[in-house]
C-alpha positions in Angstrom: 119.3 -36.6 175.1 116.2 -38.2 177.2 114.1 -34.8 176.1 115.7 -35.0 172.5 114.5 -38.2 171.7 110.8 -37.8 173.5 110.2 -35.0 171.4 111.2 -37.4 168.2 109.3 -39.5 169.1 106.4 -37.4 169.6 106.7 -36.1 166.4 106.3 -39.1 165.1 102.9 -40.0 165.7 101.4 -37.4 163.2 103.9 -39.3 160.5 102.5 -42.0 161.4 99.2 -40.9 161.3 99.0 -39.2 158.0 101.0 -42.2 156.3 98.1 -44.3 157.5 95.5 -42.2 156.2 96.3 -41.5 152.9 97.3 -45.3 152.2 94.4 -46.4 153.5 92.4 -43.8 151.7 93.9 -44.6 148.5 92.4 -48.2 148.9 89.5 -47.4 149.9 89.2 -45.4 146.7 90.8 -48.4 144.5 88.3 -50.1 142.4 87.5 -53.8 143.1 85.9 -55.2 145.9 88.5 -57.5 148.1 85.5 -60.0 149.1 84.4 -60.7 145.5 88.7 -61.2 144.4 89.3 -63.7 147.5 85.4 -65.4 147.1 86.0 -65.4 143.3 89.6 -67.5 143.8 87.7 -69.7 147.0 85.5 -70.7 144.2 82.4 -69.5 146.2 79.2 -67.2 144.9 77.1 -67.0 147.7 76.1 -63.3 148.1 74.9 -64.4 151.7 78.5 -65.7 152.3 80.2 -62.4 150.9 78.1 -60.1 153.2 79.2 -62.2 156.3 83.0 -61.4 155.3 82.3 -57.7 154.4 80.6 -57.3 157.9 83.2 -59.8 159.8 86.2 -57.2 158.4 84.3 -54.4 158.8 84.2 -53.4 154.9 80.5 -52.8 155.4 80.9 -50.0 157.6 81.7 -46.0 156.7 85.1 -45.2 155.9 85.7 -43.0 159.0 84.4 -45.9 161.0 86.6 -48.5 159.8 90.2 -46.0 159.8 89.1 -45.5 163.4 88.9 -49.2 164.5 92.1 -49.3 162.0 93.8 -47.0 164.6 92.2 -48.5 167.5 93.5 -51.7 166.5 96.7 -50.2 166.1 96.7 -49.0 170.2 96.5 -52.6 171.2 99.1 -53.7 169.2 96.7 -55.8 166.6 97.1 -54.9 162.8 94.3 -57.2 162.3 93.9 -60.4 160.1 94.4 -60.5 156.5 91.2 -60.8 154.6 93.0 -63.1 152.0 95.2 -65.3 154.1 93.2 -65.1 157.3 95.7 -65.1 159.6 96.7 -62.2 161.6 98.4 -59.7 159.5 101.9 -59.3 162.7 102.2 -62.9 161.7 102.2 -62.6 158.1 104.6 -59.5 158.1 106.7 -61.4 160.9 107.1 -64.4 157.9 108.6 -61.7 155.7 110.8 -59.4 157.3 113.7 -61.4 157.7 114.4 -62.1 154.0 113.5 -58.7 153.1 116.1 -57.3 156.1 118.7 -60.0 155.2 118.5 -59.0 151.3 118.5 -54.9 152.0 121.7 -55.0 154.8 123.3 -57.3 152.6 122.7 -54.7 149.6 123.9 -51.9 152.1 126.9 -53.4 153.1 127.8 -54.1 149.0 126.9 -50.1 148.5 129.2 -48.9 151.8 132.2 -51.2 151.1 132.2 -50.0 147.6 131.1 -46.0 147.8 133.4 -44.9 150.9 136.4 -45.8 149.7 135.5 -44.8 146.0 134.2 -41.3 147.3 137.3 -40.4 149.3 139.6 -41.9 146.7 137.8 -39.3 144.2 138.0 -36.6 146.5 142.0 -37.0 147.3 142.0 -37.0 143.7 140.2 -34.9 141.9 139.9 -34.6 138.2 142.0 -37.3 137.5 140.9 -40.6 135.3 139.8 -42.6 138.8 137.6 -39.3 139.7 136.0 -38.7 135.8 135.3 -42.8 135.9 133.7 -42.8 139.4 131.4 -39.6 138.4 130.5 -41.4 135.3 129.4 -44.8 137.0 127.8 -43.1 139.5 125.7 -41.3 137.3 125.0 -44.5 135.6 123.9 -46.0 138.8 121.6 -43.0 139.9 120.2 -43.2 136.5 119.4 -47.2 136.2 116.7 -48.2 137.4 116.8 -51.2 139.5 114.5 -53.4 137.9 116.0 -52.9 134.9 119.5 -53.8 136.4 118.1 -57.0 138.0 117.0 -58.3 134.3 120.3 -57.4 133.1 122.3 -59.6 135.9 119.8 -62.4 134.8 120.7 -62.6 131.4 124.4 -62.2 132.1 125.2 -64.3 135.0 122.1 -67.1 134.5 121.2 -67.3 131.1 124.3 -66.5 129.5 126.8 -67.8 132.2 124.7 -70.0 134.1 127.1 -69.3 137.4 124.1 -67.7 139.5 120.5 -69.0 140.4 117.5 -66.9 138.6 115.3 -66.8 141.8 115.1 -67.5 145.6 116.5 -67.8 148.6 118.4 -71.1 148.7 118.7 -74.3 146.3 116.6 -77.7 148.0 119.4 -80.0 149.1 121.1 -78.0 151.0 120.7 -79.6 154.3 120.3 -76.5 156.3 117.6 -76.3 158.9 116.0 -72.4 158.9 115.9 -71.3 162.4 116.1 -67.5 162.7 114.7 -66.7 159.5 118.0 -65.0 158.5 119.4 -68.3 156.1 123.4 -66.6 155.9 123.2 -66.5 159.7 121.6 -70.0 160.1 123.7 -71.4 157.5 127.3 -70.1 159.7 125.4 -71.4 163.2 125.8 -74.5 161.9 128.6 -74.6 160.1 127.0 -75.7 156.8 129.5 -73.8 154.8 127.8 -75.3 151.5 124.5 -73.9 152.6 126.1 -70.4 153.3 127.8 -70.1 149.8 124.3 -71.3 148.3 122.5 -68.7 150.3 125.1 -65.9 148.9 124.8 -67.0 145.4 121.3 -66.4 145.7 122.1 -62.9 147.3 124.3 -61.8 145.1 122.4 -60.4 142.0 119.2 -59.4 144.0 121.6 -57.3 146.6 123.5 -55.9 143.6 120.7 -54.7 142.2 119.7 -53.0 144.8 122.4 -51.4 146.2 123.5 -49.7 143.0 121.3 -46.6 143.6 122.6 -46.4 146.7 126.0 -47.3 145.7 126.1 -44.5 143.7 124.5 -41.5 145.7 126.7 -42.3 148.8 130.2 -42.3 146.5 128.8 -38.9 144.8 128.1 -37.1 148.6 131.1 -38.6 150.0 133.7 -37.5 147.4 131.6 -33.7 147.4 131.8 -33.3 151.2 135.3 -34.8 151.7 136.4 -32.7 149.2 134.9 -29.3 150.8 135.9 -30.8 154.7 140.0 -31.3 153.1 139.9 -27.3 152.9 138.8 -26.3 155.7 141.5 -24.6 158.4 142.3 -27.5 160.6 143.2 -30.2 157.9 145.6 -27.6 156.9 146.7 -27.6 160.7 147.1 -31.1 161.0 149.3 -30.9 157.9 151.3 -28.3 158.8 151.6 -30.4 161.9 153.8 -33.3 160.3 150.9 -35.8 161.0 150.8 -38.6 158.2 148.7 -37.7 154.6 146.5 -40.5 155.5 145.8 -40.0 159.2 144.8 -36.5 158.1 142.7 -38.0 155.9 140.7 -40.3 157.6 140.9 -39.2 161.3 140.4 -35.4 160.8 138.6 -34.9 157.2 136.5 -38.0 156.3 135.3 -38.2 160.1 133.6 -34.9 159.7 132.7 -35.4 156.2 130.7 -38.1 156.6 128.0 -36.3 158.3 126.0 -35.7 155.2 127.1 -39.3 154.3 125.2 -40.8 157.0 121.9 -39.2 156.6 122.2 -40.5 152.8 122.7 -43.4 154.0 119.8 -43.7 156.4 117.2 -42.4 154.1 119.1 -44.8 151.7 118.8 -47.8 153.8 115.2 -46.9 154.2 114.4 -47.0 151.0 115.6 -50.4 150.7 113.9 -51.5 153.1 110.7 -50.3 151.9 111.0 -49.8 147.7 112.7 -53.2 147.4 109.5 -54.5 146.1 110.2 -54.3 142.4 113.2 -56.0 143.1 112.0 -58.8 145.3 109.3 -59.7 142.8 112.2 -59.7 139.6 114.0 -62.7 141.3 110.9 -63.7 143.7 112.5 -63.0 146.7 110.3 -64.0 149.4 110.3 -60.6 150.9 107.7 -58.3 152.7 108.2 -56.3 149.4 106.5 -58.6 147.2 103.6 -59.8 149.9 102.9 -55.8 149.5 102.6 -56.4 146.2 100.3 -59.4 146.3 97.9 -58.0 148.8 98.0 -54.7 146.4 96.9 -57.0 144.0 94.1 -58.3 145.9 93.2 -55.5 147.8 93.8 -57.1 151.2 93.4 -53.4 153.0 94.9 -55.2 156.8 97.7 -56.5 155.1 99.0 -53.0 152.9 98.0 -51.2 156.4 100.2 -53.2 158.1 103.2 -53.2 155.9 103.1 -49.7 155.7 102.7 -49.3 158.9 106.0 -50.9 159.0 107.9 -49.2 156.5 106.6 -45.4 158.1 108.3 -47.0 161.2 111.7 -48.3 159.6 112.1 -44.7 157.7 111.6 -42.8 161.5 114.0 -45.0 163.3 116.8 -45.0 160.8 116.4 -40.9 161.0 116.7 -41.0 164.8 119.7 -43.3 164.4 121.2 -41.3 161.7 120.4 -37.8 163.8 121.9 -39.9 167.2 125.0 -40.6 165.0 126.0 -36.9 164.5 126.9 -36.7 167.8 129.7 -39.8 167.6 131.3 -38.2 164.1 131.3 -34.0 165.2 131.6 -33.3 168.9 130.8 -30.0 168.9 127.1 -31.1 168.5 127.3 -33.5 171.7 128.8 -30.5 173.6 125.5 -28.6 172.1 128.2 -26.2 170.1 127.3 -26.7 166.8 124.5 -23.7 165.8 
């Protein structure tokens, strides 16, 4: 297992390294200089001025130059300072993550409680109504995008029924003091159960929309692998065996048939981690998705780096977690059986 997971690891570093070098190639080809944007909303003109911040950032220098102090930077653990904010840019990311984590496992949990039992009801009973309905929503849900979705739940449930807030994380008033950065947490710490149902209120249409996608594509692989797994020679067995329809179910079938499920769900939970940006900046959700967007906007090269940087990491671990996991749900493979 040691040897398993230093050779993951190892491989790795050239994802990592190409991820880096293309994003930060891309904005070094973007037009628009990120000294004149962040001297231009400063309110300063000074050409002397702007050379000083081209050469204190390094934007002065040639572009294999500055992805090599990039990388460098990387080595000792600094992502540098944002050119915009001026702060360092593990600080600025550190601001973010917990809204953008706290709005994506919220979403995941939404998708999972929803798509597991909905693919394995689908695949006990296939081609009846429950089966053609659940196909058709979740091609609806693979299909919408989630943007699109979020607008939707804003006209519904705030414009229309005015039962959900538009935007944010938590309503003023609320009398909860932010301590971890995770608000639902904080808000059951202290036992402000007014603040925690105000915090899920604000959850509730940003996490739906969200986890639709991923609602969807985790119901559609569940019900097709539980369906092929229920076949197979020792469900039949267990059967034969007198054990109960839904012990056979659930112990012998789903546990192998989630296999497939699990990867889904990793590269799922990835990319809401990392594409949740459209989302966050529908109901300005004070996310790392939509300071992405910002420094996008003003070309704040340290801050995209870093972000990416982040994301390239989130979508490795969740694979080595989900390839760790096999092991658990098929024990052939942790007995090294499994070709």
């Amino acid at each position: 297992m040691i040897s398993y997971l230093a050779r993951r690891l190892v491989q790795a570093v050239p994802v990592f390294l190409g991820v880096t070098f293309v994003v930060f190639l891309l904005m070094y080809l973007t037009p628009g200089d990120p000294v004149e944007l962040y001297m231009g909303q400063a309110g300063i003109v000074s050409q002397e001025e702007m050379a000083r911040i081209r050469h204190e950032f390094g934007l002065d220098r040639p572009f294999l130059e500055q992805y090599g102090r990039f990388l460098w930077g990387i080595a000792r653990g600094d992502l540098g300072r944002s050119i915009v904010h001026r702060r360092p840019v593990a600080e600025l990311i550190g601001e973010r993550i917990p809204a953008t984590l706290e709005l994506s496992l919220f979403a995941a949990l939404i998708a999972l409680l929803v798509a597991i039992p909905a693919g394995v009801v689908a695949a006990v009973r296939r081609y009846s109504l429950l089966d053609n309905v659940g196909t058709l929503l979740s091609l609806v849900g693979v299909s919408m995008p989630g943007f699109w979705l979020g607008l939707i739940l804003i006209i519904f449930f705030s414009v229309t029924m005015r039962v959900l807030p538009v935007a944010g994380r938590m309503a003023y008033g609320t009398g909860l003091e932010p301590q971890t950065g995770f608000l639902l947490l904080d808000a059951l710490l202290q036992g402000n159960g007014r603040a925690a149902l105000d915090v899920l209120r604000h959850l509730a249409m940003p996490a739906l929309a969200m986890s639709a996608g991923m609602m969807a594509m985790t119901m559609r692989i569940t019900r097709s692998s539980l369906s092929e797994t229920i076949g197979q020679d020792y469900v039949r067995t267990a059967r034969a065996k007198g054990v109960p329809e839904g012990r056979v179910v659930v112990r012998h079938a789903l546990r192998n048939a989630l296999l497939p499920v699990v990867t889904a769900v990793a590269l799922n939970l990835g990319a809401l981690l990392g594409g949740n940006m459209v989302v966050e900046t529908v109901f300005a959700w004070p996310g790392l998705g939509q300071r992405v967007v910002d420094a996008v906007k003003t070309r704040d090269f340290p801050l995209v780096q870093g972000c990416v940087l982040v994301y390239a990491l989130t979508y490795v671990v969740l694979n080595l977690a989900a390839d760790l996991s096999y092991a658990f749900l098929n024990p052939r493979i942790s007995h090294g059986k499994e070709g």
